[in-house]
N, CA, C and O atoms as a GROMACS GRO file, in nm:
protein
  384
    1UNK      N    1  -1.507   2.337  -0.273
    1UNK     CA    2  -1.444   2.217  -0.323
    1UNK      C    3  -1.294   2.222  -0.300
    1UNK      O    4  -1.233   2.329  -0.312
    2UNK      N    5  -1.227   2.094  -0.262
    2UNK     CA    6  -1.110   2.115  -0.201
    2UNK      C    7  -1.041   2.095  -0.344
    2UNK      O    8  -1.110   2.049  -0.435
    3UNK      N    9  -0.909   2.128  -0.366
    3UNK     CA   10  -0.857   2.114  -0.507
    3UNK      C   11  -0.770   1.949  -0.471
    3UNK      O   12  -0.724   1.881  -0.563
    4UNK      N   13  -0.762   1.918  -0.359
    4UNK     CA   14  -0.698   1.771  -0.332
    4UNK      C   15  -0.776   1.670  -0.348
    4UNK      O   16  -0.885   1.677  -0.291
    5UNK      N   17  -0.743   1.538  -0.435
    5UNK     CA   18  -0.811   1.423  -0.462
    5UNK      C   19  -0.854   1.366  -0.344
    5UNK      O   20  -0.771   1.332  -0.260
    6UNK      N   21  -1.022   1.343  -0.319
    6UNK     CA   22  -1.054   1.240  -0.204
    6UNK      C   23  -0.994   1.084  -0.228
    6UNK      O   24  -0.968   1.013  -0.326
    7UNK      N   25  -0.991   1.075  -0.122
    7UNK     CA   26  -0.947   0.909  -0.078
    7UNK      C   27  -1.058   0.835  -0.023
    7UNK      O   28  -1.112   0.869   0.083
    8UNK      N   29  -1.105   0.709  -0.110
    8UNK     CA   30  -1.219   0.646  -0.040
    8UNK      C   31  -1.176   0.496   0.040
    8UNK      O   32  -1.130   0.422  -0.047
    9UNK      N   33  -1.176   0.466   0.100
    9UNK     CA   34  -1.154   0.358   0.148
    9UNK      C   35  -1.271   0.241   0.264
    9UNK      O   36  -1.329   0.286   0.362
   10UNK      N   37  -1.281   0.092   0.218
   10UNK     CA   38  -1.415   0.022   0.266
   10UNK      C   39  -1.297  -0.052   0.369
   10UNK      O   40  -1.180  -0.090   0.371
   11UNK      N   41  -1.449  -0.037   0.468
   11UNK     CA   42  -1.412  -0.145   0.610
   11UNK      C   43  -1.515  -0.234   0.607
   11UNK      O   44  -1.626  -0.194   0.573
   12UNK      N   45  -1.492  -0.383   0.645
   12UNK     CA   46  -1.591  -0.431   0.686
   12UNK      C   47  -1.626  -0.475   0.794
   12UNK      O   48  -1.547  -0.559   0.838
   13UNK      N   49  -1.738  -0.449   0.875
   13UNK     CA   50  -1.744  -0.512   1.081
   13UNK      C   51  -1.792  -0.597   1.122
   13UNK      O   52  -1.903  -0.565   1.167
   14UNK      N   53  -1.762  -0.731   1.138
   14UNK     CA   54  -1.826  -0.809   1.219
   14UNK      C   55  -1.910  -0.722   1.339
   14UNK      O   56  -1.843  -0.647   1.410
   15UNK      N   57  -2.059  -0.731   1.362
   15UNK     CA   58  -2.159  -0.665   1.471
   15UNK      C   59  -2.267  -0.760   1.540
   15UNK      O   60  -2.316  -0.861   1.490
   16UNK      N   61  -2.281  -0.733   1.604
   16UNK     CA   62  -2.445  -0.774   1.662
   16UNK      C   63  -2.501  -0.770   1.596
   16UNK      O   64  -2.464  -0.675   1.528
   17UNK      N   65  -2.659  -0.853   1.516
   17UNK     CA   66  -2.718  -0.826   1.459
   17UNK      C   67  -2.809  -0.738   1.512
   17UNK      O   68  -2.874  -0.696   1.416
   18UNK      N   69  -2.854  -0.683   1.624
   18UNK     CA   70  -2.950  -0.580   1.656
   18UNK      C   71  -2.872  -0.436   1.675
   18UNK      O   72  -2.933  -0.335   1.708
   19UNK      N   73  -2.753  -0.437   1.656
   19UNK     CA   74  -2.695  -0.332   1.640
   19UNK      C   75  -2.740  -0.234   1.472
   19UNK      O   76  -2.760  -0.274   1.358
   20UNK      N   77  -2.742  -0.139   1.517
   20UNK     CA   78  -2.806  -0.079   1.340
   20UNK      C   79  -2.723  -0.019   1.287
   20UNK      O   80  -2.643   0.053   1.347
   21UNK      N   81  -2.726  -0.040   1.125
   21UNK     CA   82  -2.584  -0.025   1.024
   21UNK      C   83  -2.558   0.200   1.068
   21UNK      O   84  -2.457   0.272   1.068
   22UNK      N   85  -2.631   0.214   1.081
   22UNK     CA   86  -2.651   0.379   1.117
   22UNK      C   87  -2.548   0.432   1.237
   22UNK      O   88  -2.486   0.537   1.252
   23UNK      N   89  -2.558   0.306   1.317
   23UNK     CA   90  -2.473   0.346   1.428
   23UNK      C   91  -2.292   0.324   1.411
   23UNK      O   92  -2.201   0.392   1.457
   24UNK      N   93  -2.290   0.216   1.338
   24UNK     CA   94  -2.137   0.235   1.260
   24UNK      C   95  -2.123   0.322   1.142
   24UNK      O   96  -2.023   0.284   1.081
   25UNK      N   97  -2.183   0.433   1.076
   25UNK     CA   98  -2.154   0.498   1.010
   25UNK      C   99  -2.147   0.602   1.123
   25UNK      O  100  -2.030   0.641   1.132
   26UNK      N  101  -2.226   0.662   1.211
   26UNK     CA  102  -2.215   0.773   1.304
   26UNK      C  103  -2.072   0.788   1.369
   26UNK      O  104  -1.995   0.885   1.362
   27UNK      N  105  -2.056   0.664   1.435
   27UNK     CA  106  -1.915   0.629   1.446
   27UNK      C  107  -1.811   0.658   1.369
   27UNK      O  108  -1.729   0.744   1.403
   28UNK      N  109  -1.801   0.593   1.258
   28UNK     CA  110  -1.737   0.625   1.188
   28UNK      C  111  -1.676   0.782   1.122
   28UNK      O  112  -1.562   0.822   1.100
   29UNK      N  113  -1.818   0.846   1.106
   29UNK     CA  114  -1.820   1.012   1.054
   29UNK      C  115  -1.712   1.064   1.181
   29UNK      O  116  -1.632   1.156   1.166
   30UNK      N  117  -1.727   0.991   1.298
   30UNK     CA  118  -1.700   1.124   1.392
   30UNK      C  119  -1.568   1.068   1.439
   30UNK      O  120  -1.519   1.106   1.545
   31UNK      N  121  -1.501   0.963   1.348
   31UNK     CA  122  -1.390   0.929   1.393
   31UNK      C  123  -1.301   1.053   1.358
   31UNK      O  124  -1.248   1.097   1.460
   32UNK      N  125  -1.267   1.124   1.242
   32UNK     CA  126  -1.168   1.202   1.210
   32UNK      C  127  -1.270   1.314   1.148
   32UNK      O  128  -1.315   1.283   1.038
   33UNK      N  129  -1.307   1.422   1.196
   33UNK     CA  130  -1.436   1.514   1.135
   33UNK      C  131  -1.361   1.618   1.063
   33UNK      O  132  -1.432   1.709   1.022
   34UNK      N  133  -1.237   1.627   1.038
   34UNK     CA  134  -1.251   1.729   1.018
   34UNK      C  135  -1.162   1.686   0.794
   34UNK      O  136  -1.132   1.752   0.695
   35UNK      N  137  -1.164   1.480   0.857
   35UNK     CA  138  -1.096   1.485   0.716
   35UNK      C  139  -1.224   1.404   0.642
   35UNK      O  140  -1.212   1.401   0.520
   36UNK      N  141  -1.338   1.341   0.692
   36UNK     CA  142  -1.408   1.283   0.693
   36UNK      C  143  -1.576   1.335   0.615
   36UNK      O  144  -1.670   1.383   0.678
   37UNK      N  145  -1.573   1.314   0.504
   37UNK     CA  146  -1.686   1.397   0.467
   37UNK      C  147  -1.804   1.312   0.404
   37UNK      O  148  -1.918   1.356   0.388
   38UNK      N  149  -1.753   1.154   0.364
   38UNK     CA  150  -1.902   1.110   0.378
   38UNK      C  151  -1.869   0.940   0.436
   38UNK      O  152  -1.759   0.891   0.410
   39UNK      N  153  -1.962   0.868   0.506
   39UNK     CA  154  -1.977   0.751   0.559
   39UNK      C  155  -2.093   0.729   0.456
   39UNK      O  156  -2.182   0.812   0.444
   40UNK      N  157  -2.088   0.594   0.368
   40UNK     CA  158  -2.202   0.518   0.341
   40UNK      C  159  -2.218   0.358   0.359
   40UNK      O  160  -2.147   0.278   0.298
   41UNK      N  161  -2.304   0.325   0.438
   41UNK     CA  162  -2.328   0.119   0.395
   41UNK      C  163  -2.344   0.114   0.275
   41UNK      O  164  -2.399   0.200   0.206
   42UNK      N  165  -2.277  -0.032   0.228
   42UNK     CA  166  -2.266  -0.037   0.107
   42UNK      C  167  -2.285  -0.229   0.099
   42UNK      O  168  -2.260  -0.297   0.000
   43UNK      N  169  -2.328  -0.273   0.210
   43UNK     CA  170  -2.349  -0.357   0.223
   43UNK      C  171  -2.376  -0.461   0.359
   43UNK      O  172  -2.282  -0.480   0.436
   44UNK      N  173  -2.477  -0.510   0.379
   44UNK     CA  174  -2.485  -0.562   0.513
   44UNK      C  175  -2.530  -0.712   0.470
   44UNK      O  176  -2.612  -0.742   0.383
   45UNK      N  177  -2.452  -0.800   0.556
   45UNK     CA  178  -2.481  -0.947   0.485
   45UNK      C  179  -2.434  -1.044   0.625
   45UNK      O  180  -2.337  -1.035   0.700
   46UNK      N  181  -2.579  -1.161   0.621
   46UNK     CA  182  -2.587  -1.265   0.723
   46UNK      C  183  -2.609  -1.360   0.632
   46UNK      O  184  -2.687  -1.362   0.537
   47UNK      N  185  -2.523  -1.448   0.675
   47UNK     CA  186  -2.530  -1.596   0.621
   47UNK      C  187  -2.431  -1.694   0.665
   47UNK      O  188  -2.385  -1.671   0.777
   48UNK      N  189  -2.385  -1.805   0.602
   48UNK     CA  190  -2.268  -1.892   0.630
   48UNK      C  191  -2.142  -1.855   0.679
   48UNK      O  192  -2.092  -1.892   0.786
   49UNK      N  193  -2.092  -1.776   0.591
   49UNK     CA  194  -1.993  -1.723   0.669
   49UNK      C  195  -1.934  -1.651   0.818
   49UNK      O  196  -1.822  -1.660   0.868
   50UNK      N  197  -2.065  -1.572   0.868
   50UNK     CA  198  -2.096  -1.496   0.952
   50UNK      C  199  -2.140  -1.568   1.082
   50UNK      O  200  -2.236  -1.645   1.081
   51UNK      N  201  -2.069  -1.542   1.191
   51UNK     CA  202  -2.134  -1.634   1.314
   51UNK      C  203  -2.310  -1.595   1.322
   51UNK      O  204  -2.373  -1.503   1.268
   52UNK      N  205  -2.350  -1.690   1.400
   52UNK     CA  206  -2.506  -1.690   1.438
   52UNK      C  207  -2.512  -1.539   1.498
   52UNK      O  208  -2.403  -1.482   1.496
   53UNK      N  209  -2.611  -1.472   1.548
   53UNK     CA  210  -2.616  -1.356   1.580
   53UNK      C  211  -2.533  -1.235   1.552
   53UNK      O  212  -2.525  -1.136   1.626
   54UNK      N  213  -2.483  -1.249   1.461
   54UNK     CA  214  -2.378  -1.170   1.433
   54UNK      C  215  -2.436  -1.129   1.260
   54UNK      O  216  -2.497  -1.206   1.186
   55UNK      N  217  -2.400  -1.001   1.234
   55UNK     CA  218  -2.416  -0.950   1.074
   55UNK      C  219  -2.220  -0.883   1.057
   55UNK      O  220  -2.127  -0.865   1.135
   56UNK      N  221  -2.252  -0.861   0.868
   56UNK     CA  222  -2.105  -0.839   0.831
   56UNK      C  223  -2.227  -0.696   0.788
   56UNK      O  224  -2.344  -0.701   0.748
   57UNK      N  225  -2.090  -0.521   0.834
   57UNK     CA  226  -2.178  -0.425   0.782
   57UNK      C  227  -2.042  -0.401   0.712
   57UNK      O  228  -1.937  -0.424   0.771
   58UNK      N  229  -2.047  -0.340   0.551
   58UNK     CA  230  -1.926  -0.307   0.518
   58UNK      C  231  -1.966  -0.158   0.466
   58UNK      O  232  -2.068  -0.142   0.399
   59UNK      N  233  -1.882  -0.052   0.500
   59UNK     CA  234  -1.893   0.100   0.469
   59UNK      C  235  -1.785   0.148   0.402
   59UNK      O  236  -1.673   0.098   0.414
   60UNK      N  237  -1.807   0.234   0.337
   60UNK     CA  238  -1.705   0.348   0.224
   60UNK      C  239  -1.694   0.487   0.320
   60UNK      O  240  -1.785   0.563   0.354
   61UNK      N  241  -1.592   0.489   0.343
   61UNK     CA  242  -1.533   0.593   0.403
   61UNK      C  243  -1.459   0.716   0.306
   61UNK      O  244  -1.350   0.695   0.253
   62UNK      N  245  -1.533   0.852   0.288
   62UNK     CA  246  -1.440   0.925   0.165
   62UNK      C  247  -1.396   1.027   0.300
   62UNK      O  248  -1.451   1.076   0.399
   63UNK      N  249  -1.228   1.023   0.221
   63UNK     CA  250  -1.184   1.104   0.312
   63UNK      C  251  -1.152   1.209   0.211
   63UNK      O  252  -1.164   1.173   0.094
   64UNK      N  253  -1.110   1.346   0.234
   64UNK     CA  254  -1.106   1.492   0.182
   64UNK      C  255  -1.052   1.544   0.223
   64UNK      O  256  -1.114   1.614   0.302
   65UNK      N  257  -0.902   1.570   0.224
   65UNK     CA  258  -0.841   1.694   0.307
   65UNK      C  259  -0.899   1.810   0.208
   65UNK      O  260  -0.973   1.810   0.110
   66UNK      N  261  -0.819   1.923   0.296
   66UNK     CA  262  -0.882   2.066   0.251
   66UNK      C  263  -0.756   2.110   0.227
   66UNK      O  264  -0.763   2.178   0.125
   67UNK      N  265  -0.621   2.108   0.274
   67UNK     CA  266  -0.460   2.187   0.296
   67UNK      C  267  -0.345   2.128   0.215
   67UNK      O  268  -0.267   2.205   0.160
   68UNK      N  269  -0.329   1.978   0.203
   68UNK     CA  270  -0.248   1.921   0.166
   68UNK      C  271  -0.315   1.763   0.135
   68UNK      O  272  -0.418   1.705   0.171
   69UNK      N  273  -0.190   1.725   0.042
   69UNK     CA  274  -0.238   1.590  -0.010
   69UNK      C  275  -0.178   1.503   0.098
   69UNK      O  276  -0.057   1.519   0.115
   70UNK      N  277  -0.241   1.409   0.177
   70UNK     CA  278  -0.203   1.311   0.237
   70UNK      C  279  -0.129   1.239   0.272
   70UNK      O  280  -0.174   1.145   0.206
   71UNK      N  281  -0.030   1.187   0.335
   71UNK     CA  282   0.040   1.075   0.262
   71UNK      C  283  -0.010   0.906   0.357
   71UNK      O  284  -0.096   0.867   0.436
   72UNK      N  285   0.095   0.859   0.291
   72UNK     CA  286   0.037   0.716   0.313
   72UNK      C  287   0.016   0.678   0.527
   72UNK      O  288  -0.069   0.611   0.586
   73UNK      N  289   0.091   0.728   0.560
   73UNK     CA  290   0.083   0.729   0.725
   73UNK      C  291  -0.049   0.782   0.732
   73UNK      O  292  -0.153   0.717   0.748
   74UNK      N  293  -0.032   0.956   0.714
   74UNK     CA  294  -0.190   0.991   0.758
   74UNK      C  295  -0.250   0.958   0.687
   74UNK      O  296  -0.344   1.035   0.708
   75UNK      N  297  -0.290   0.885   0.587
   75UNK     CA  298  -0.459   0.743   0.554
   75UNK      C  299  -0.499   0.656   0.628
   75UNK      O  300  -0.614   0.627   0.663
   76UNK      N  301  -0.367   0.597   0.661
   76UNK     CA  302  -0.363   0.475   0.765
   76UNK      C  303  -0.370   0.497   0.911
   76UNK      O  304  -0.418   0.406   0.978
   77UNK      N  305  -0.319   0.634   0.987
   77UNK     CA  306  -0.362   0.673   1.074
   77UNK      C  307  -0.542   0.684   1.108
   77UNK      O  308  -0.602   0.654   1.211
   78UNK      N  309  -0.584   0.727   1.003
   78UNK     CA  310  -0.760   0.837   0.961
   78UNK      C  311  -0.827   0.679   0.942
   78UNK      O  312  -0.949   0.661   0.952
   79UNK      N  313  -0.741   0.579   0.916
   79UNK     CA  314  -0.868   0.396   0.900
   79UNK      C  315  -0.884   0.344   1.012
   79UNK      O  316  -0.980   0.278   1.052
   80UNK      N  317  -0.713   0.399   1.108
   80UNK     CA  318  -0.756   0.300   1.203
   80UNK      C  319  -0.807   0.428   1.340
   80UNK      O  320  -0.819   0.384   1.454
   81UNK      N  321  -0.820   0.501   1.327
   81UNK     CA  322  -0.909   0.622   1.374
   81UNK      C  323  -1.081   0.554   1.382
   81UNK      O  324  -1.149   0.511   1.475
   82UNK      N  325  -1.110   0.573   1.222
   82UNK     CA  326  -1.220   0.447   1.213
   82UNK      C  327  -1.268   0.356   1.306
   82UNK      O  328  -1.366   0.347   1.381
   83UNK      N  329  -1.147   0.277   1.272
   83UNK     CA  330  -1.168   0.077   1.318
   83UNK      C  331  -1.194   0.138   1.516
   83UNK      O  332  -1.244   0.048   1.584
   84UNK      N  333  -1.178   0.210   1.558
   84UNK     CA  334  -1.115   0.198   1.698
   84UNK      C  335  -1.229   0.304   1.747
   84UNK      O  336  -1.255   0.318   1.866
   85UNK      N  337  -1.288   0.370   1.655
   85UNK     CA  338  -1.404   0.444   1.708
   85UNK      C  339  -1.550   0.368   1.624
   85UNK      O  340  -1.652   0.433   1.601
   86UNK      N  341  -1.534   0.222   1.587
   86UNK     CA  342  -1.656   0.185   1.562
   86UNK      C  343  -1.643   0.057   1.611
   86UNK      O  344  -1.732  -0.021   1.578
   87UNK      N  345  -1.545   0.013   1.690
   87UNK     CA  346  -1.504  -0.058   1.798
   87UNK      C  347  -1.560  -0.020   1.932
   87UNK      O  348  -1.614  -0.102   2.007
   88UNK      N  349  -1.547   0.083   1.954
   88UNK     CA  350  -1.546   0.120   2.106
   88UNK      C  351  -1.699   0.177   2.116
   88UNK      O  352  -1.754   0.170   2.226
   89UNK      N  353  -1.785   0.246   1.982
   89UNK     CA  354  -1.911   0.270   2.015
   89UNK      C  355  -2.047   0.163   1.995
   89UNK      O  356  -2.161   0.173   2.040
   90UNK      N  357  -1.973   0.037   1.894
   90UNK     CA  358  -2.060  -0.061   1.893
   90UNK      C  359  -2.020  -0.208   1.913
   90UNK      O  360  -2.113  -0.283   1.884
   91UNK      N  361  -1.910  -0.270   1.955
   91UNK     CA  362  -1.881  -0.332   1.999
   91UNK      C  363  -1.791  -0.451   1.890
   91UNK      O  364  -1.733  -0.559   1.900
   92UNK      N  365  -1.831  -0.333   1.772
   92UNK     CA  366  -1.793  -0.464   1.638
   92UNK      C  367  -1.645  -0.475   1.621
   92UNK      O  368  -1.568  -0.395   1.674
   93UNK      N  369  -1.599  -0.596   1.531
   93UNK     CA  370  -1.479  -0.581   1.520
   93UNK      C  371  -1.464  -0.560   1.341
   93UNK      O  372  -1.550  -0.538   1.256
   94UNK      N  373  -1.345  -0.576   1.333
   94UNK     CA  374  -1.270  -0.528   1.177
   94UNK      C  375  -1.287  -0.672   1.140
   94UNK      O  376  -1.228  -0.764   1.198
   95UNK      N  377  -1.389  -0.691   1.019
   95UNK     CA  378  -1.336  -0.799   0.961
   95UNK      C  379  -1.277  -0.846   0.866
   95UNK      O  380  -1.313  -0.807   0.755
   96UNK      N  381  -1.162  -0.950   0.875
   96UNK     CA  382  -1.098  -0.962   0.806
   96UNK      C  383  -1.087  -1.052   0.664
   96UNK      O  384  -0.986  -1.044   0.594
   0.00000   0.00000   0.00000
C-alpha cells in the first residue's frame, strides 16, 4: 500500500456503438502503467443526446503514485495520457 492519497478522476467518450466498453478501459490501464492501478465503466448510455450509432462510455480512472504526491501538472499530464491513448486505440473522442 502506497502511503500517498490515490487520485480518481472520470472521462467520458463519445464511441462507436460496436466498439466494447472493455476496449476503452484496456486503453486506458495502459495509458500511464506504472501510475495507473484501476480502470472501471461506470456508465455507458445511448439516447437523445448521443449521435445515432454512436454510445457515451464514461470510466473512473484511480491513479496511485508509489514515491511522491503528485502535483497538479502531473494529473493533468496522466488524463490526457488517457484521452490520447483511448483516442488512438478506439477511435473515440473526449466528451464534453
Amino acid at each position: 500500500l502506497s502511503p500517498f492519497q490515490p487520485i480518481r478522476r472520470d472521462f467520458a467518450f463519445l464511441v462507436d456503438r460496436d466498439v466494447p466498453a472493455e476496449a476503452i478501459v484496456r486503453a486506458a490501464r495502459g495509458a500511464e502503467r506504472s501510475l495507473i492501478r484501476g480502470v472501471q465503466v461506470f456508465d455507458v448510455y445511448e439516447g437523445e443526446t448521443v449521435p445515432a450509432g454512436r454510445k457515451s462510455v464514461a470510466i473512473e480512472v484511480l491513479i496511485a503514485p508509489t514515491d511522491h504526491v503528485l502535483s497538479d501538472a502531473e494529473i493533468q499530464a496522466v488524463a490526457e495520457r488517457v484521452v490520447k491513448a483511448v483516442e488512438k486505440a478506439t477511435g473515440a473522442v473526449l466528451r464534453r
